[in-house]
Every structure is written in C-alpha cells, then in structure tokens.
KEPA-960271 format. One record per atom (N, C-alpha, C, CB): x, y, z. Coordinates in steps of 0.2 Angstrom, whole numbers, plus 5000, padded with zeros to 4 digits. Glycine has a CB too. Example, Ala and Ser with C-alpha at 12.3 -4.5 7.8 and 13.67 -1.06 7.14 Angstrom:
% residues 2
506649725039/506249785039/506649845039/505749785045/506449895035/506849955036/506450005039/507049975029/
END
This chain:
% residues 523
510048595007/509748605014/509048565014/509648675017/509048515019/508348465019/508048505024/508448365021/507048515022/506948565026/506248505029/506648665023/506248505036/506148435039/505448495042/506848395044/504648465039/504048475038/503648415045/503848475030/503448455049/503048435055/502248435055/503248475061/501848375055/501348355053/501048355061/501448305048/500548405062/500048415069/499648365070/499548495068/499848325074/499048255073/498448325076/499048145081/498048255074/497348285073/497048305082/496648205070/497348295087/497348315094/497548385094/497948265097/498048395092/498448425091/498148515089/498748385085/498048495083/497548525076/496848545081/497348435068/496748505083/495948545088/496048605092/495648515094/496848575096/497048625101/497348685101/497348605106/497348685095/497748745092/497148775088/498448725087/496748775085/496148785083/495748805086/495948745081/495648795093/495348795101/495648875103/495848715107/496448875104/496648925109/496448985101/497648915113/496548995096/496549035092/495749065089/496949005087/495149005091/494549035091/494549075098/493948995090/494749055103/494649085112/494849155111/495249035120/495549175104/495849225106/495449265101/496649215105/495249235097/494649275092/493949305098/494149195086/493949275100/493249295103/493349345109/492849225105/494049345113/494449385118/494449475113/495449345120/494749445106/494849505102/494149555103/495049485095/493649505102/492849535098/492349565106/492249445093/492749525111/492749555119/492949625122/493249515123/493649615117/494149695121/494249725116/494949685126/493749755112/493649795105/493949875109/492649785100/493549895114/493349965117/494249955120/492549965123/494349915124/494849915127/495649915124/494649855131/495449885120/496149885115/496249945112/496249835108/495649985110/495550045109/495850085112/495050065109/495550085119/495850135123/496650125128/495350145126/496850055124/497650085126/498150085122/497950065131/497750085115/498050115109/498250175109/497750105104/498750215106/498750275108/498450295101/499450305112/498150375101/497850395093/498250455092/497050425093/498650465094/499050525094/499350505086/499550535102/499450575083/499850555076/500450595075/499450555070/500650565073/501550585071/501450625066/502050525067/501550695063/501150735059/502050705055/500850825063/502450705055/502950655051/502850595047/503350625056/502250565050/502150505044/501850515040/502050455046/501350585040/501150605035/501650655028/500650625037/502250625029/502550655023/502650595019/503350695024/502550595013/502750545009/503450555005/502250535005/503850465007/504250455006/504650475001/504250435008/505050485000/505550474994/505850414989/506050504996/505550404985/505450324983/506150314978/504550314978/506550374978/506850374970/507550354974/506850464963/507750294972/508650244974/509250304973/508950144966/509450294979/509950334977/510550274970/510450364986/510850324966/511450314962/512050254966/511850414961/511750204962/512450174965/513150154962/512350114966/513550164966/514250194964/514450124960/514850214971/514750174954/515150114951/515550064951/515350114948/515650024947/516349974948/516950004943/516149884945/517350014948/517950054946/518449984944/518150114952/518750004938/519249964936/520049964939/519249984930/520349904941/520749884944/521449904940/520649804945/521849944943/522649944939/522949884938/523149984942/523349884931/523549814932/524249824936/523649764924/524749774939/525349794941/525949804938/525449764945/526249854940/526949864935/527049804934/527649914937/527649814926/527949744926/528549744931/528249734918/528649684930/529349684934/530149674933/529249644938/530549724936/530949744933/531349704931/531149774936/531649684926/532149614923/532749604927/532349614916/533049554927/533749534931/534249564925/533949434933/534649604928/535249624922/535649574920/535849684926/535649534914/536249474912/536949494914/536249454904/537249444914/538149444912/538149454909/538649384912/538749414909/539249394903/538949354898/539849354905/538849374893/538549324887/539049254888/538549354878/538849184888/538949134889/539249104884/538449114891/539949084884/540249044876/540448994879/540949064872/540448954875/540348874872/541048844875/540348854863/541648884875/542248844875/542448844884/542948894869/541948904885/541948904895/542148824898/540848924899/542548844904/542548774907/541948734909/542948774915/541448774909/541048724916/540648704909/540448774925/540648724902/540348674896/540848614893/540048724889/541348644896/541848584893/541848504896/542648624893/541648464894/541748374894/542448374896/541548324887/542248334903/543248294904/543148244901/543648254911/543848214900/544048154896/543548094895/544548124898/543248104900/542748024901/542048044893/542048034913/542048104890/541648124886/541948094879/541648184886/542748074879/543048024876/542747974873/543448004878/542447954878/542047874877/541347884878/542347824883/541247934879/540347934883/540048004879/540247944895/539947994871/539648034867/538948074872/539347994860/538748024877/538048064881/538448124885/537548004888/538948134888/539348184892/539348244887/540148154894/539548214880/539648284876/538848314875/540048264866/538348284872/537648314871/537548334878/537148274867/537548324885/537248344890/537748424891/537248274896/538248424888/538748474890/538648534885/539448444890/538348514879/537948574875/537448584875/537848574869/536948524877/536148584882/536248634887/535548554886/536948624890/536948644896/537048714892/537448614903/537248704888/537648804887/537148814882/538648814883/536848784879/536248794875/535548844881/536048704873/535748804885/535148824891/535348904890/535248794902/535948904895/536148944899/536249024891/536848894903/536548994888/536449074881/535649084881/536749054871/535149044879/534649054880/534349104885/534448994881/534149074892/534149104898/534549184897/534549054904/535249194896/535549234893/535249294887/536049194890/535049254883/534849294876/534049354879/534549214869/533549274881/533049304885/533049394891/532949234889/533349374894/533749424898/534149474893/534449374903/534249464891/534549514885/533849544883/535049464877/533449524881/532949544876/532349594883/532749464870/532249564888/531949584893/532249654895/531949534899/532749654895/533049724900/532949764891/534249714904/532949744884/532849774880/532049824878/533049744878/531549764880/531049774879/530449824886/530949714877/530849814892/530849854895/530449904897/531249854894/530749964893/530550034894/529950024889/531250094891/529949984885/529149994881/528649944883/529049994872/528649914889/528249904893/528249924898/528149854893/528749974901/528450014907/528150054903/529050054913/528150074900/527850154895/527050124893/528450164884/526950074892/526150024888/525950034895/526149924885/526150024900/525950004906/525650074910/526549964909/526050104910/526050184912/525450214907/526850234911/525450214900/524850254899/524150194899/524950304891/524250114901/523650094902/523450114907/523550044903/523850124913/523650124921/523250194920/524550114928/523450234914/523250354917/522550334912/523950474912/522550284906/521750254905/521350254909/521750184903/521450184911/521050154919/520850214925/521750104924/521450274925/521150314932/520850364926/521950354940/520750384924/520550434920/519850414920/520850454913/519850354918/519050334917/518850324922/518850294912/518950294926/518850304935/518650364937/519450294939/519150404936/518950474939/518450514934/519750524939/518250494928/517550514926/516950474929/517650494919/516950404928/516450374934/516050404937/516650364938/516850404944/516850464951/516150524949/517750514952/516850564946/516450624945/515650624944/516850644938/515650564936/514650574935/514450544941/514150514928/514650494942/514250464949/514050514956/514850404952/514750574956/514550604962/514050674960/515350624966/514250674955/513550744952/512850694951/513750784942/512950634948/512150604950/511950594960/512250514945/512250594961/512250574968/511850644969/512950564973/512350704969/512050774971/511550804969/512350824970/511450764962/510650784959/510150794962/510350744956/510250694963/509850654968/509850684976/510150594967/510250704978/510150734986/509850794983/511050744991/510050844979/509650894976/508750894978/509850884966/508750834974/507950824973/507550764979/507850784965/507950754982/507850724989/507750774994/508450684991/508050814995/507850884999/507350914996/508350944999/507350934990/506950964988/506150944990/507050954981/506150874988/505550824991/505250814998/505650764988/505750815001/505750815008/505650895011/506550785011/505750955007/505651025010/504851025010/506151085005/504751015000/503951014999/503450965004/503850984992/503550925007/503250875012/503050905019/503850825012/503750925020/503750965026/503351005026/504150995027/503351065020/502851135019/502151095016/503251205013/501951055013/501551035014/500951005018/501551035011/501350965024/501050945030/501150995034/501350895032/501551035034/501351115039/501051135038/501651165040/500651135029/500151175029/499551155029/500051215024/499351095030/498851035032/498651045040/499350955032/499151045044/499051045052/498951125054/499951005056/499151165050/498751235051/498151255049/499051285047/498151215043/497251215041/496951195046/496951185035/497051095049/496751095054/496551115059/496851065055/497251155061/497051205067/496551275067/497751215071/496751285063/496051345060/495551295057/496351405053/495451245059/494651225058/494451225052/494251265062/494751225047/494451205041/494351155038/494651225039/493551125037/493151085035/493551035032/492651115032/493751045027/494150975022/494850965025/494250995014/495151005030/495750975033/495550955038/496351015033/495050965042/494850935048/494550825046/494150995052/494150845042/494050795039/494350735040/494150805033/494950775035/495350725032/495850715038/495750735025/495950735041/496250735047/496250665051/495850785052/495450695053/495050625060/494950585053/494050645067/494850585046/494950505044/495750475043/494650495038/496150515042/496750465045/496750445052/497450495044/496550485056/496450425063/496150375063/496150445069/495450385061/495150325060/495450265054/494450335060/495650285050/496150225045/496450185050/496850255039/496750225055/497550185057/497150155063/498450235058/496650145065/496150115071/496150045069/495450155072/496650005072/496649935066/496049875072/497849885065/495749835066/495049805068/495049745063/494249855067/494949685068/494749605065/494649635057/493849565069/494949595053/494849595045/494149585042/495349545041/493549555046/493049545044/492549615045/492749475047/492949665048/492649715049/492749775042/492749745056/492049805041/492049825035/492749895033/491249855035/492849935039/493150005042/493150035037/493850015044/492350055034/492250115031/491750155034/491950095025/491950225033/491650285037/491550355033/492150295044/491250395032/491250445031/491150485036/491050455027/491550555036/491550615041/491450655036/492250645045/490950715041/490650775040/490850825046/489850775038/491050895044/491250915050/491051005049/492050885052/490751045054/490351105053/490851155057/489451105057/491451165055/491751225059/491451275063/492151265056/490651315062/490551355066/490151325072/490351415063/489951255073/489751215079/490251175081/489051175079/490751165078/491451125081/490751055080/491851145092/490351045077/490150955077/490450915071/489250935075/490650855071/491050805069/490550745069/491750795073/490150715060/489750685060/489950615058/489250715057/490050575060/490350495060/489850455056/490450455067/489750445050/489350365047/489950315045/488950385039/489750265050/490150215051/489750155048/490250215059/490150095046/489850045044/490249985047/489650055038/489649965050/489649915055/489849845053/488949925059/490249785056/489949715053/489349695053/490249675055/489249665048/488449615050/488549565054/488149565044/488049555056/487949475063/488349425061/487149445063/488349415053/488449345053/489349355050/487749295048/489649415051/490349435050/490749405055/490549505049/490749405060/490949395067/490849305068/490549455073/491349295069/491549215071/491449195080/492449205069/490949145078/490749115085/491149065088/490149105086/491549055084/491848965085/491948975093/492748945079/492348935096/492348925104/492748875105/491648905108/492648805099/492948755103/493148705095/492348725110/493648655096/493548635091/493948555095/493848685084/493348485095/493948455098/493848385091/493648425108/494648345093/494348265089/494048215091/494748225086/493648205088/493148145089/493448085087/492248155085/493648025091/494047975089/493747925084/494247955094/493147915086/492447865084/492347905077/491547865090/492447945078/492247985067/493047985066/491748085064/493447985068/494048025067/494048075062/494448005065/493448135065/493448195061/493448265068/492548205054/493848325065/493448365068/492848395070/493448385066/492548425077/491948435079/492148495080/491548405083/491648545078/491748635080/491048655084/491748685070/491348675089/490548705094/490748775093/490448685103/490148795093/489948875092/489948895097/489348895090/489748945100/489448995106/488748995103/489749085107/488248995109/487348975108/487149045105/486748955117/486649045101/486449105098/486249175102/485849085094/485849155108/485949225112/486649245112/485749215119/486949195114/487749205115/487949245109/488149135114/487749225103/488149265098/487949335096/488249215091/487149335097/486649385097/486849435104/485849355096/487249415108/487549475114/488049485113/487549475121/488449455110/489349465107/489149525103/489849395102/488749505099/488649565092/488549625095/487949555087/488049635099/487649695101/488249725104/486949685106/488649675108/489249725114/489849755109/489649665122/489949715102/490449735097/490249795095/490449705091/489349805092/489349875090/489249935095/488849875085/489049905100/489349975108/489849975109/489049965115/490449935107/491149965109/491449985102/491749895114/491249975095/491550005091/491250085091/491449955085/490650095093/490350155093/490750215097/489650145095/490950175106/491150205110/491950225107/491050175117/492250165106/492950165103/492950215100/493150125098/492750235094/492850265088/492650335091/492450235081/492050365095/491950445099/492650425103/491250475106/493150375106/493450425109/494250415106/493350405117/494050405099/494550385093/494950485091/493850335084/494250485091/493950565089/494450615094/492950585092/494050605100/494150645103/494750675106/493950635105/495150615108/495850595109/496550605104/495850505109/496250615097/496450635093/496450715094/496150615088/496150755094/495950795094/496150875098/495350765094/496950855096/497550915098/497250965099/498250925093/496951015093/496651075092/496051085095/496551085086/495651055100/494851075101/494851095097/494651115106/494651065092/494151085084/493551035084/494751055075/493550985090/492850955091/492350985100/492950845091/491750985097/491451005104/490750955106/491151085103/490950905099/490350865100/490250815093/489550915102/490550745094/490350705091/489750675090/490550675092/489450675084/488850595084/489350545079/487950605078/488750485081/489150435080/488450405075/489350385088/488250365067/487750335064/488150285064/487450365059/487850215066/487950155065/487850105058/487650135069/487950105054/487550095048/487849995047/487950165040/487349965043/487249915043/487149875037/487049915047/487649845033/487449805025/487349755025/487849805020/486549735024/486249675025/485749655022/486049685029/485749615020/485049565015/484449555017/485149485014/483949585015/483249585020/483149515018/482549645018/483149485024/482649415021/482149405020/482649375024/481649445020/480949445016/480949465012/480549475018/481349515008/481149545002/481849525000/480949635002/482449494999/482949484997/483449534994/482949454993/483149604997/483549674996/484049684999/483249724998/484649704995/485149735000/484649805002/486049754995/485049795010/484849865014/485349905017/484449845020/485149945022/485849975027/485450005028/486549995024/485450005036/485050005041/485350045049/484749945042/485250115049/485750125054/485350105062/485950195052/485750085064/485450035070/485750075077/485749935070/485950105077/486250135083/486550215081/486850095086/486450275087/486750335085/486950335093/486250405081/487250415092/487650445099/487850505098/488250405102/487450535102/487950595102/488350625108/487650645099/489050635110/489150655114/489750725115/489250605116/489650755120/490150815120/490650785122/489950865124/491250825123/491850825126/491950815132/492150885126/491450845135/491650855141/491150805147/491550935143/490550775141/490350725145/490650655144/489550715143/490850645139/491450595137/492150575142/491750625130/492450655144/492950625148/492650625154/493550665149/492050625156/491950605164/492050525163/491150615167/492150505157/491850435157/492550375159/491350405150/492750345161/493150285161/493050235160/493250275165/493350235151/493050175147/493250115147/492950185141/493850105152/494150045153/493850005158/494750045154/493250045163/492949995167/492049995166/493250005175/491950025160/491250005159/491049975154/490850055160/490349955156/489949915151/489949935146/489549905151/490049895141/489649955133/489149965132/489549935126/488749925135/487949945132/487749995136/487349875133/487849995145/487650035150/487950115148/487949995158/488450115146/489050165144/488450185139/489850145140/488350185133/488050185129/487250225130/487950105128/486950185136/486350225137/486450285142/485850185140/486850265144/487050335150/487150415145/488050315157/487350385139/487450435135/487050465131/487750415132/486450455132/485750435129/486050435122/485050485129/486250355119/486150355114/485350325111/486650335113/485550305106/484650305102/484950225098/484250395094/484550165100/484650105097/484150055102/485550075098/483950015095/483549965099/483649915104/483349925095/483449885106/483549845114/484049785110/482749815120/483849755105/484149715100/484749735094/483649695098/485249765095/485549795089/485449745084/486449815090/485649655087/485649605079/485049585075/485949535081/484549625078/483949635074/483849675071/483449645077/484449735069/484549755063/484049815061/484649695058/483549835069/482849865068/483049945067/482249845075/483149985061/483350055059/483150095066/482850085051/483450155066/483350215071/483450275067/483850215078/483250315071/483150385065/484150385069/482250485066/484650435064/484950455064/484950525069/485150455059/485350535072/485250585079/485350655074/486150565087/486050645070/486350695067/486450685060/486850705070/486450685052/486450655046/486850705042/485850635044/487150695037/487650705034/487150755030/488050645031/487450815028/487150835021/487350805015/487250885019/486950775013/487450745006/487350775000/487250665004/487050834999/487050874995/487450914994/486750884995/487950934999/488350994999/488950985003/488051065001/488950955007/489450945014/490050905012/489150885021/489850865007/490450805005/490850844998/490050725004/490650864993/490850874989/491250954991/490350874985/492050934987/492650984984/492651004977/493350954985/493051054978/493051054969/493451024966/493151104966/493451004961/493850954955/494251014953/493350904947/494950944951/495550994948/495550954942/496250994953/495950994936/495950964929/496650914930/496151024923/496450854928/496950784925/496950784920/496750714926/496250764915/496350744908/497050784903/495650754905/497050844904/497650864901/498350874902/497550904899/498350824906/498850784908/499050724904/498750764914/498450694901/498650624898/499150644895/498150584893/499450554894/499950544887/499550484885/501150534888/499850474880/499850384879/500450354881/499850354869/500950374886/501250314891/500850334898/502150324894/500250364899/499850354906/499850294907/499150364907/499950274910/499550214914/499050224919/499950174915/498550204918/497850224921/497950204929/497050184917/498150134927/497950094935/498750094939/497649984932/499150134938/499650164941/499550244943/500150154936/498950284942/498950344944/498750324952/498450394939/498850404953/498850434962/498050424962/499250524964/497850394968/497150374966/496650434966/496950324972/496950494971/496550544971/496450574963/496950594977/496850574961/497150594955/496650544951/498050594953/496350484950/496150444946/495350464949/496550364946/495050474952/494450494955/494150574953/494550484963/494950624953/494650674949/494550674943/494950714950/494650624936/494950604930/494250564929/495650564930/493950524933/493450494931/492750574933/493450424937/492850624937/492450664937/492450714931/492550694942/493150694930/493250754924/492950734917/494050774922/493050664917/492750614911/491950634910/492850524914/491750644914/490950614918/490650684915/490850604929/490950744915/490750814915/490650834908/491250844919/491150804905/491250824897/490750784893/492150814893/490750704897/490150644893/489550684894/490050554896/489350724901/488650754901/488450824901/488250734906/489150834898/489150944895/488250944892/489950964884/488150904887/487850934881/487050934886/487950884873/486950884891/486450884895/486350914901/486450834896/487150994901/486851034906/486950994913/486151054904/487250934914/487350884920/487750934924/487850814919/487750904931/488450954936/488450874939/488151044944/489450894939/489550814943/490150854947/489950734938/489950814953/490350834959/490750794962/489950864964/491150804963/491750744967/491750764972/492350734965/491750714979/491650694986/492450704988/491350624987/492450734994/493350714999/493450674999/493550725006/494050665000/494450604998/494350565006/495450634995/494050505007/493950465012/494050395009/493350485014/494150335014/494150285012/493550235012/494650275016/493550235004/493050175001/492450215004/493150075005/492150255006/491750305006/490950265004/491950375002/491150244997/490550204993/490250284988/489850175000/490350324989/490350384983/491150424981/489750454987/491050434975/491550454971/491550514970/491650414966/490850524967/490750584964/489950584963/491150594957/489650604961/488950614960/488550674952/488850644966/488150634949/488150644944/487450694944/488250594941/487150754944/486550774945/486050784936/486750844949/485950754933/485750764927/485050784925/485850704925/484850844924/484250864923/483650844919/484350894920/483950814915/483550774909/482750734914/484250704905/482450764911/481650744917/481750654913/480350814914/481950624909/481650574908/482450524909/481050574900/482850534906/483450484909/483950524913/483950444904/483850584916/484250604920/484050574927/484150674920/484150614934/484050614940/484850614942/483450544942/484850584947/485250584953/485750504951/484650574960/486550534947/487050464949/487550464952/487250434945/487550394955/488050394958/488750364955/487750354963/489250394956/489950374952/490450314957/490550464951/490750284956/491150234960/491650224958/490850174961/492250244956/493050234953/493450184955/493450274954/493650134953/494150094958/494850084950/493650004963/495150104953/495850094952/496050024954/496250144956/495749984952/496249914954/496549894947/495749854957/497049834951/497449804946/497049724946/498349814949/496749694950/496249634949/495549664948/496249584955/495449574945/494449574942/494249614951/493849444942/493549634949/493249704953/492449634952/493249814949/492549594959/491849554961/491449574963/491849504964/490749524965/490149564965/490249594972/489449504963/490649584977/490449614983/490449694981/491149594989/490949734975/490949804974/490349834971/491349804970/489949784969/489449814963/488649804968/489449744953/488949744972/488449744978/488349834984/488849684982/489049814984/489149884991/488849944984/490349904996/489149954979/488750014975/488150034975/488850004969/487749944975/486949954975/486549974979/486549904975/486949954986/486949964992/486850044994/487549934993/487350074990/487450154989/486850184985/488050164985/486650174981/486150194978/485550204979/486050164976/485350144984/484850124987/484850184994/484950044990/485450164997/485450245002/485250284998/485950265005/485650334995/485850394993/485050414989/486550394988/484750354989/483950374983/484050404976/483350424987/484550344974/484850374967/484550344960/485650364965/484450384956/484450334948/484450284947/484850334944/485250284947/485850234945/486550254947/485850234937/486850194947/487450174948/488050154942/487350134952/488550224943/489150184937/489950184940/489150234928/490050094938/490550094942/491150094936/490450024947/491450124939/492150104933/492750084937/492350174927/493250054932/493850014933/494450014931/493749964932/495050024930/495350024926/495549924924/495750084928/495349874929/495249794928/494649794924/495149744934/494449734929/493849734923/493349694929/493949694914/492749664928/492349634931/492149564929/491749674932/492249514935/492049454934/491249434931/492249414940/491049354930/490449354928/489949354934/490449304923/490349344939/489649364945/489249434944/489849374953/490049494943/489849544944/489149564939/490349574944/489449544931/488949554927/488249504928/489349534920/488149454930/487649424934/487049474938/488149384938/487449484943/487149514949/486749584948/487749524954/487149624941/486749704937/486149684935/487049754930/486049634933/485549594928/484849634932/485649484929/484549674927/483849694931/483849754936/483649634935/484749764935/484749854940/485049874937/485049864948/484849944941/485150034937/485850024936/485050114943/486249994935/486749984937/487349974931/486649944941/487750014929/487950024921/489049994926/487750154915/489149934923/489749934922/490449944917/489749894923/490750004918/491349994913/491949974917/491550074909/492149934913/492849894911/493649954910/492649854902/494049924912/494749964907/494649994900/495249934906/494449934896/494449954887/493850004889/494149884881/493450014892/492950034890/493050124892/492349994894/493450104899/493750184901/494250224896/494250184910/494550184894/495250194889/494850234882/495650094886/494150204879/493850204872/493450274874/493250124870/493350284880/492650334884/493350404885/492250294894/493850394886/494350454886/494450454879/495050444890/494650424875/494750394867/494250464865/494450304865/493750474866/493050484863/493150564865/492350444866/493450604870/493350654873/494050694868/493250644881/494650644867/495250674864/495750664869/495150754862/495850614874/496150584880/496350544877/495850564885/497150504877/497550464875/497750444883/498050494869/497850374883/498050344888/498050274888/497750374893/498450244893/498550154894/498150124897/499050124896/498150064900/498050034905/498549974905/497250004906/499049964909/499549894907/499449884919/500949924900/499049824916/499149804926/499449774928/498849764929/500149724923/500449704926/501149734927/500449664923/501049804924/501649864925/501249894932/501749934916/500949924931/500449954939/500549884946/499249954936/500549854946/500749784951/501549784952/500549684946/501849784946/502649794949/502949854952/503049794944/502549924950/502549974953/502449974960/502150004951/501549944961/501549954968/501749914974/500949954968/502149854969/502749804972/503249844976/503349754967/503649894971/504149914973/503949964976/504649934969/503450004977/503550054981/503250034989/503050114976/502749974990/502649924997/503349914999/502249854996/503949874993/504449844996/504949924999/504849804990/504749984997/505250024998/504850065004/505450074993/504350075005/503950065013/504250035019/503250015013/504249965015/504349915022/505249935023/504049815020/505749955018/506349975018/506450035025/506550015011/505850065023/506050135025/505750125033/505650195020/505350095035/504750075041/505350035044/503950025038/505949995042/506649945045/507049995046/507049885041/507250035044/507750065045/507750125049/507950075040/
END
C-alpha cells in the first residue's frame, strides 16, 4: 500500500497555525465557562477498579480425522484364459496385440488383488481409526473440561473482585457522607483531577477539610505568566520566505493572565460545590499559589496571589456563565492585588494546618518485600507508605517521627520527617516518585520549592529511576539529598528488605494495564 504524504505550503502552514493559536486563546477565554457546562457530578461506578486479569482462552481442539472409506467388494478373481484377454487372430502376426492383451489382465488381477487385500485390511483400520478418533475426543473433552474450570475460577475471582470494589466504594461514599475528613478529601480531589485544563497548567492542589465547620481549604497552584501562550497570529512573509509570529501586546497578555487566574479560582469553588451531593461543604476558600523565579534574588518562590472565600449559598446567587471574572471575584470579597501578574503575595484568607491536617497513619509494606518486588511496579499509594516506613526505621535511633500525608495528586509532600537532633535534625521534607524515567530538574526544582514554603531543613527526594545531570547540577549548594533506585534498593538492603527495581518490566506493566483501560473505556 503506497501511503501518499501532503506537504502544507508555507501559506498554508500559517493558517493553520493562525486558527489553532485563535483556538488557544478562546480556550484561555472560556476556562470558567467550559467549567461550568462540564458536568462534576461523579459516577461512584468509576471508582471501582477494574479487573485486569484476561479471561482463559479456549483451546484449539483437535480435528477428527474421517472414517476410512469403505472398499468396493471385488469379483471374480480375474484369469488369463477369459475372452476379453484373449488376442484374435490378428495377434498371429502382431506380437504388440499379445503384450497389450497381458497388461490388460495384468491390470485388471492387480486392481483385483488390491481390492482383495482392502476389504481384508479393513476392519483394522476401522478399529485404528475408532480408537484414534475416542483419543482425539477424550483429550478434547479434557481441554473442555480444564478450560471450563479455569474459566469458573476466573469468573470465581472476577466476582469476587467486582463484589470487593463494590463494598469498598460503598464504604468510601458512606464515609463521605458522614463527613469524614480523609474520605471527604479524597473525594473533592477526584473531582478536581478529572477537571481537565490546557497541559501547561500545573493541576496541583491540596485539600484540607474540618467536618465540624463543614470548611473545605483549596491550595491551588496556579500557571505562571509566562505558561500561557499568547501567540495570535502567524502569517508568511514572501520577501523572507519565513514565518512571522505576532503576539497579543503585553497588557494584552498581562489581562489574559489575571482573567485565567479569576476563572480558574471561580471554576474550581464551583467545581466544589456542584460536586458536593452530601452538603458536607458550607464554605469554600480558595489560595492561589504561584511557582516563580524572583528576578531579583534568582529564588525559586511561590507566592499566593489571590484567595476567596465563599459560602454556598452566596455562590449559587451567582450566574457564572454571564459574569466577569474579575468583577465576580470582588463581589465575593475576595483578597488579590489589582495586578495578579505581578505575582504581589496576599495573606491567605484561610491556611492549611500543616502540622496535623494533612497527615494519616502509615500502614506496614516493608514486610511484604520479596526479592521478585519490583519497586517501580508497586501501587503508588503502597510505594509512598514504603518510603515512610523506610524513613522511620533509618531515624529510629534518633527518636525522629515521620508522617505520611493523604493521598493527593503530586501534592509536593510525601511525608514529613520531624528530627529532634538540635544540630542536623529539624524539619524534612520526603518526596517519592515512583517513576519508570530519569526524574529532571523540574522535580527537584518544584521539591525546593516545597521546602522553601513548608520552612524546612531539607529535602529528600527519592526514585525508584534515577536523576539526570541537571538534576544533580541544580542541588549543588542546597539542602537537598538525591537518592536514585540503587540507592533505594541498598537503603532497604540495610534495614533487612529485599527487593528489585527492573523499569523496563514496570513500563510493560503499565502498557498493559493503560491498554486494558482503554479495552474496557470501548466496550
């Protein structure tokens, strides 16, 4: 098949370049809007997880061969002196008449003899044949049989998995509805996961939530200014025969920004709220948070530049499909500078405890290892408690307490390390990542980042990959301790933990189990 490739002239190439920044910037327009006719309602169904394990496929059953077939019964055995072998006179003279007249009876006893020996042999190939054919079904019918008890296993444990699922998403959506703290949580953050937003946005957030004031505390992190794409226009210039790209003018881009973070702010309260089957909220805030390079001091920062706090019931007066963001915004009294892309901090309306609010209690992994673990194939929750448990036994002898954080996405804290020690103790911050690729400086960055907030020590990140040379670059001169796989592997090693890391077995895993997603999501 000749696959016939179409080459966009450069005319072409603009104007398509053209309608796809216009549709970029429509996107970064109707952030609030798309929101709100998205629906947030969730399928308490798709939180069961699927049943990954293939059903038993039925065998190839072997083909009976076909009876033989029944032989013709011969004559008369065939003699030589018969008329129709005997030569007339003309054989007198023509010796070819005689030899043609004894192959013919030659044939014909032959054919004869054959036939003789067929109707003899017979019964012991219907017999060969008969106990090949009760072979063939026997072992067929063994097959069958395993095949249909592996099937019922398998449905066995398919129910089984599908019952547990059930009872444990019922017992999820009850805790929510009795308002309890870590199922509420985790709740409104699967809403906000599935709240899908331009890929240059960060969609990291942590929730804190107080059951006996029904408040729900949002630290949200915002794009930077210069994340968001201003492109506008892109035409060819014939005289250079190059591309030209026009922007939108800097006010221009510096009020796109500002109206992005007032419709991701409003979005996400009424993400909350809309969600929010149980009245288990009576009043969101909203902290805007912001990761940014001071340009004077070359510090990473993170700066919260906008808050909000709003009730229920002032929320639904509001019709968020025909108002402004920014005007919406203030009517709400929220608290933000007149400039959000001036990045100028505001005190937080409402703020997380981070000493007690976030942190669950750890469950035991480590004695679970084998040496077939494989590190960077575990359940991630499960790998985050493993790094807590790690963390706890390396600072037994120092009296440490390490606490591990709810399970939230990319949160930027893992766990936290409280270390007594007045001279290398204090305050660390843990960071886990399970990946199956190098872990670049953007991680070790956003970690510093964390630090810097949280007003920690130090920072230790671990991996079960490993880190490129920016990343090692970039610690140069900060609190900041990287381990590697070998290093996690050698650091369990040391405690009496046996265990793997193979990534290119963890990658085909997480192949098959995306490809059995998208199976299940078609069908």
């Amino acid at each position: 098949m000749v696959t016939q490739e179409f080459i966009l002239l450069p005319e072409a190439t603009a104007e398509q370049r053209t309608e796809q920044a216009q549709a970029g910037l429509r996107k970064l327009q109707g952030i609030l809007h798309d929101g709100v006719r998205a629906s947030c309602g969730l399928e308490w169904s798709e939180l069961e997880l699927p049943f990954t394990e293939s059903k038993p496929t039925e065998p190839m059953y072997q083909v009976e061969p076909n009876s033989p077939a029944k032989p013709w019964k011969p004559g008369d055995e065939p003699i030589e002196t018969d008329a129709k072998y005997r030569p007339g006179w003309e054989a007198l003279f023509l010796p070819s008449l005689r030899k043609k007249a004894r192959q013919h009876f030659k044939h014909d006893h032959n054919r004869w003899q054959e036939a003789v020996e067929d109707v003899e042999r017979y019964p012991a190939r219907l017999d060969e044949w008969q106990k090949e054919s009760k072979q063939i079904r026997e072992e067929n019918e063994r097959l069958r049989v395993t095949w249909e008890s592996a099937v019922s296993e398998w449905q066995n444990r398919k129910d089984q998995h599908e019952s547990t699922e059930r009872n444990r998403v019922r017992s999820f959506k009850e805790a929510v509805n009795s308002c309890q703290r870590i199922a509420v949580e985790r709740f409104f953050s699967i809403v906000l996961e599935r709240s899908a937003y331009p890929d240059c946005f960060p969609h990291e957030f942590t929730l804190a939530y107080n059951p006996e004031t029904k408040i729900i505390v949002c630290d949200y992190q915002l794009p930077a200014p210069g994340a968001l794409s201003t492109l506008k226009e892109v035409k060819y210039v014939k005289s250079r025969k190059a591309l030209a790209e026009k922007h939108i003018s800097k006010k221009d881009s510096q009020a796109l920004y500002d109206s992005v973070a007032y419709q991701i702010c409003l979005r996400t309260t009424y993400e909350l709220f809309s969600a929010d089957q149980f009245e288990a909220l009576d009043l969101v805030t909203f902290n805007g948070w912001v990761r940014e390079v001071d340009r004077g001091t070359g510090r990473d920062i993170n700066p919260c530049i906008l808050s909000l706090q709003a009730t229920r019931q002032a929320f639904e007066e509001i019709d968020l499909t025909r108002v402004d963001p920014k005007a919406c915004f203030k009517t709400l009294n929220g608290v933000g500078s007149t400039k959000l892309h001036a990045l100028a901090p505001v005190a937080p309306l409402l703020q997380l405890d981070t000493e007690d609010d976030r942190f669950v209690e750890g469950r035991s992994i480590a004695n679970r290892l084998s040496e077939g673990t494989n590190l960077a194939a575990m359940d991630w929750e499960d790998f985050e408690h493993l790094i807590r448990e790690l963390f706890e036994a390396e600072f037994a002898e120092r009296d440490a307490v390490v606490k591990i954080t709810q399970a939230s996405r990319d949160r930027g804290v893992d766990a936290v390390i409280f270390d007594p020690d007045p001279i290398r103790g204090g305050k660390i911050i843990l960071q886990a990542k399970r990946y199956t690729n190098t872990v670049g400086a953007d991680a070790v960055r956003d970690l510093y980042g964390t630090v810097v907030k949280e007003r920690a020590n130090k920072g230790i990140l671990i991996t079960t990959s490993d880190f490129g040379p920016d990343s090692y670059d970039y610690v140069k001169d900060l609190p900041i301790t990287l381990l590697s796989g070998g290093n996690l592997v050698h650091l369990l090693g040391k405690h009496g933990h046996k265990a793997r890391i193979d990534l290119a077995e963890a990658k085909r895993i997480q192949a098959e189990k995306d490809a059995e997603a998208r199976h299940e999501a078609l069908s």
